[in-house]
DRENVO-268927 format. One record per residue (C-alpha): residue number from 1; residue in three letters; chain; z, x, y. Coordinates in steps of 0.001 Angstrom, whole numbers. Layout:
% DRENVO-268927
<pos=NUM	code=Ala	unit=A	z=Z	x=X	y=Y>
...
END
This chain:
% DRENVO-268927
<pos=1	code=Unk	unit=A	z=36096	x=75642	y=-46947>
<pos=2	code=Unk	unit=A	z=35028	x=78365	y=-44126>
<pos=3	code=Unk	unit=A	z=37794	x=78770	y=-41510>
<pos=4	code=Unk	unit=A	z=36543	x=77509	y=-37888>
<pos=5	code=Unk	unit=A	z=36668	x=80034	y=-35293>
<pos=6	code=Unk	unit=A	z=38318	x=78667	y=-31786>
<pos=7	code=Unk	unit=A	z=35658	x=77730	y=-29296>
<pos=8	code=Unk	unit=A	z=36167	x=78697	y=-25470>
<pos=9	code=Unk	unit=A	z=39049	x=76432	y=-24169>
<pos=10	code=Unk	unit=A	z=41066	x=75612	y=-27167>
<pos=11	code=Unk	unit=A	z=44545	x=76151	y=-27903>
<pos=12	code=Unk	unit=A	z=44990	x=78412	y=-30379>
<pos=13	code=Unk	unit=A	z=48506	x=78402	y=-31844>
<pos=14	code=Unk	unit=A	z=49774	x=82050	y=-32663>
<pos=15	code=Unk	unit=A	z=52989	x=81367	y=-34682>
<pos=16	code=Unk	unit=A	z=52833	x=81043	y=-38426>
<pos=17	code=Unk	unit=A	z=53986	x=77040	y=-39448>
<pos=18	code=Unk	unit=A	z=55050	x=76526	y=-43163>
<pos=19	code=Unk	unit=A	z=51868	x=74312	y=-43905>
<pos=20	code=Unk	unit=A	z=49630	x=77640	y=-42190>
<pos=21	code=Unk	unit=A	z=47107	x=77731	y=-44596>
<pos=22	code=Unk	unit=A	z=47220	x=81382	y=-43428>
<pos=23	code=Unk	unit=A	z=50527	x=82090	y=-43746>
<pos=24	code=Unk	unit=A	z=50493	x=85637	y=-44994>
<pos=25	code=Unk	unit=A	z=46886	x=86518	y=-44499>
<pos=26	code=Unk	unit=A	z=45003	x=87753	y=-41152>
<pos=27	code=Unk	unit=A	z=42535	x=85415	y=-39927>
<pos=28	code=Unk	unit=A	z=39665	x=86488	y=-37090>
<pos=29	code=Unk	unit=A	z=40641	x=83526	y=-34180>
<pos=30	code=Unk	unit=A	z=37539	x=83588	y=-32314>
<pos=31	code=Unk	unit=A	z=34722	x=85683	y=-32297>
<pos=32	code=Unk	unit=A	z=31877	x=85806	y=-29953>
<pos=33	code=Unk	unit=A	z=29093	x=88258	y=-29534>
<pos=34	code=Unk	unit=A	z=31097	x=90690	y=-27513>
<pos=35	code=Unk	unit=A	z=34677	x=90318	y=-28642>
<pos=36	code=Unk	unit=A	z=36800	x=89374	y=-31846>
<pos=37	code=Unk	unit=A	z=40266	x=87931	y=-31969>
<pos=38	code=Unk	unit=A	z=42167	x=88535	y=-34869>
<pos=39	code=Unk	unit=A	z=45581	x=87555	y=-36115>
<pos=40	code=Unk	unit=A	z=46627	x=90552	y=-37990>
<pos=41	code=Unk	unit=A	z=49875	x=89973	y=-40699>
<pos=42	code=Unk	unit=A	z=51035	x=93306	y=-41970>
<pos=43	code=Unk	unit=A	z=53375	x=93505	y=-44787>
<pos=44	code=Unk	unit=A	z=55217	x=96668	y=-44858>
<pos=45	code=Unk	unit=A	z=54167	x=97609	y=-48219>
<pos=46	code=Unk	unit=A	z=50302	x=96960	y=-47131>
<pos=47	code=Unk	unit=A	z=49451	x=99921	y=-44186>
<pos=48	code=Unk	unit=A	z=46159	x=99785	y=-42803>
<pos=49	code=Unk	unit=A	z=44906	x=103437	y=-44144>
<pos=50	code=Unk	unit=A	z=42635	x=105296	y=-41172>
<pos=51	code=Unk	unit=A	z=39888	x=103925	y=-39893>
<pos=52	code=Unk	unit=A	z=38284	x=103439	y=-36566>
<pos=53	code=Unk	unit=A	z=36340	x=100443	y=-34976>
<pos=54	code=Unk	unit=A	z=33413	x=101110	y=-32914>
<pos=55	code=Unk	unit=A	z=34978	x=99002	y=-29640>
<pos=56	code=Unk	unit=A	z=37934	x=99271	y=-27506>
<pos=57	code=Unk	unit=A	z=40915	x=97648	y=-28671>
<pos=58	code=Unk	unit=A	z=44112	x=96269	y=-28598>
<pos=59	code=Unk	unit=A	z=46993	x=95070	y=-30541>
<pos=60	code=Unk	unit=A	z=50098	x=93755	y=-29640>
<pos=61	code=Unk	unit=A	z=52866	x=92680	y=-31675>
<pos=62	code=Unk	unit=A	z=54203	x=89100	y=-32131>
<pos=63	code=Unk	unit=A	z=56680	x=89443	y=-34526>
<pos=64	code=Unk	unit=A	z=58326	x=92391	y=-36309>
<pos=65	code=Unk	unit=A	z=57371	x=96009	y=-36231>
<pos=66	code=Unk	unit=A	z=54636	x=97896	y=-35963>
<pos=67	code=Unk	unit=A	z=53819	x=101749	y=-36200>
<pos=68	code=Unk	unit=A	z=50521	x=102184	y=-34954>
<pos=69	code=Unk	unit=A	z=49322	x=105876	y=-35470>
<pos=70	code=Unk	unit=A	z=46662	x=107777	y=-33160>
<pos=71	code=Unk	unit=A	z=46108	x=110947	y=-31361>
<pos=72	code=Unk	unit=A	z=48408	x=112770	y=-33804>
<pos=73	code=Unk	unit=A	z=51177	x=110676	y=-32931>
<pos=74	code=Unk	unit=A	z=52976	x=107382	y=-33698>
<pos=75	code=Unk	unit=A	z=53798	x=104680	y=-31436>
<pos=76	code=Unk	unit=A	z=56017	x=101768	y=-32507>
<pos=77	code=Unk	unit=A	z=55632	x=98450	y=-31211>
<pos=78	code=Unk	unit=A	z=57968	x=95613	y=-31279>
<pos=79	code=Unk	unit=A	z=57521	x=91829	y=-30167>
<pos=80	code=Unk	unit=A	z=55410	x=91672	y=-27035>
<pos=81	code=Unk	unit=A	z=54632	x=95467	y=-26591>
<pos=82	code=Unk	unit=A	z=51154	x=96450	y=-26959>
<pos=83	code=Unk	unit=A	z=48904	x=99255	y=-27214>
<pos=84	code=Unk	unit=A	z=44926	x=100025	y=-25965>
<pos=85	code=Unk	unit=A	z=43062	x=102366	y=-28142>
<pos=86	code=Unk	unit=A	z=39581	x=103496	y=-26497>
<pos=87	code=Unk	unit=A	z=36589	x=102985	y=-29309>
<pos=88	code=Unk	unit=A	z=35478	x=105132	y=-32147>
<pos=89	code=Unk	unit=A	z=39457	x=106679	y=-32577>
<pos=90	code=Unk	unit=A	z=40455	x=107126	y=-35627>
<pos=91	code=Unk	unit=A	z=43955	x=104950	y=-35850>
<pos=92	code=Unk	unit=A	z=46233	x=103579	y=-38449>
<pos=93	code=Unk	unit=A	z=48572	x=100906	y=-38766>
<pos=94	code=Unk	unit=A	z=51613	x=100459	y=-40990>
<pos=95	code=Unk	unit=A	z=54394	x=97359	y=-40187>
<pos=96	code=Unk	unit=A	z=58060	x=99214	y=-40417>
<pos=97	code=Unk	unit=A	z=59053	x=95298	y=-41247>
<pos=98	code=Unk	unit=A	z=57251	x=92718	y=-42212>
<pos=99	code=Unk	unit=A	z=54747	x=92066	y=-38873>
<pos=100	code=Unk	unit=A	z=52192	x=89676	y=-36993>
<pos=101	code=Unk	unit=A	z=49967	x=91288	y=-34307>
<pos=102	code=Unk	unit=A	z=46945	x=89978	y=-31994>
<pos=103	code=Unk	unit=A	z=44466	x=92254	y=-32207>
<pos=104	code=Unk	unit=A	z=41442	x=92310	y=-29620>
<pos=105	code=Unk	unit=A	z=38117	x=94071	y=-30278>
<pos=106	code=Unk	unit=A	z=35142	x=94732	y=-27996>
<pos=107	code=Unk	unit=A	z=31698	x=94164	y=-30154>
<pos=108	code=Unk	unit=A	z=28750	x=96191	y=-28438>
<pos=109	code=Unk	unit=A	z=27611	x=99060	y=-27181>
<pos=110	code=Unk	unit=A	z=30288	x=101509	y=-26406>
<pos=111	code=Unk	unit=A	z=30691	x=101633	y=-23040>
<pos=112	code=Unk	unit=A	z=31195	x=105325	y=-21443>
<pos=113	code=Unk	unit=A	z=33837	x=106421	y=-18735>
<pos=114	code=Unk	unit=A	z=37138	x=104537	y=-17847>
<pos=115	code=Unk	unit=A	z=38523	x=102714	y=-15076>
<pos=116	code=Unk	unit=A	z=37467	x=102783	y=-12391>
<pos=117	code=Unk	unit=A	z=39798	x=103909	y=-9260>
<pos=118	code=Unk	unit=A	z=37015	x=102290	y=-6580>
<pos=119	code=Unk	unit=A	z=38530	x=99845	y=-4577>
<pos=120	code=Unk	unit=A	z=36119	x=97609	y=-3673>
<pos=121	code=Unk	unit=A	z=36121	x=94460	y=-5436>
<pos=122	code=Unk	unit=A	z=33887	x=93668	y=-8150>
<pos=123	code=Unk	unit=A	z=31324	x=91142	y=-6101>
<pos=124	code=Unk	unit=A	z=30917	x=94219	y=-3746>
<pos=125	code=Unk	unit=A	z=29385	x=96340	y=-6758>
<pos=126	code=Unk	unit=A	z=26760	x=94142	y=-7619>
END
């Protein structure tokens, strides 16, 4: 049976239950044409070798501990901390304990520059 993504306005439940048919496996949430929503479970003897995703990201963690390894350095992240990673670095992830993150990913293009320090409000760009 093919697991049903979330549709736009639906609780999605985030903690793992004993009868989660998902219990130690990640599972994509939702996924639309732009963005994907994963629940990511992490055993610490499973790392996540290298790899990089072609949209900007992020994770943060929901329950244990997370390493998360870019830019030649490692950042650990513990129950609601996150991290954004820009698209196309080359990252790794490795769970110093057993861990559960939410992990968001842009689909698309790859969109050039960064915030924006402009003040005026968004309906003024248009």
């Amino acid at each position: 049976m093919a697991l049903q993504h979330a549709v736009s306005g639906e609780r999605i439940a985030l903690q793992r239950g004993d009868d989660d048919i998902a219990h130690f496996t990640s599972i994509a949430l939702a996924k639309t044409e732009h963005m994907e929503l994963i629940r990511l479970v992490v055993p610490k003897e499973k790392p996540m070798p290298e790899h990089w995703v072609e949209g900007e990201m992020t994770l943060v963690c929901l329950e244990g501990e997370i390493a998360f390894d870019a830019y030649g350095r490692t950042t650990v992240l513990r129950p609601n901390e996150m991290v954004y990673l820009e698209g196309g670095v080359p990252h790794a992830i490795r769970a110093n304990q057993d861990a559960v993150a939410l992990m968001t990913i842009l689909l698309g293009p790859v969109r050039t520059g960064g915030p924006t320090n402009d003040s005026r409000r968004s309906d003024e760009l248009a």
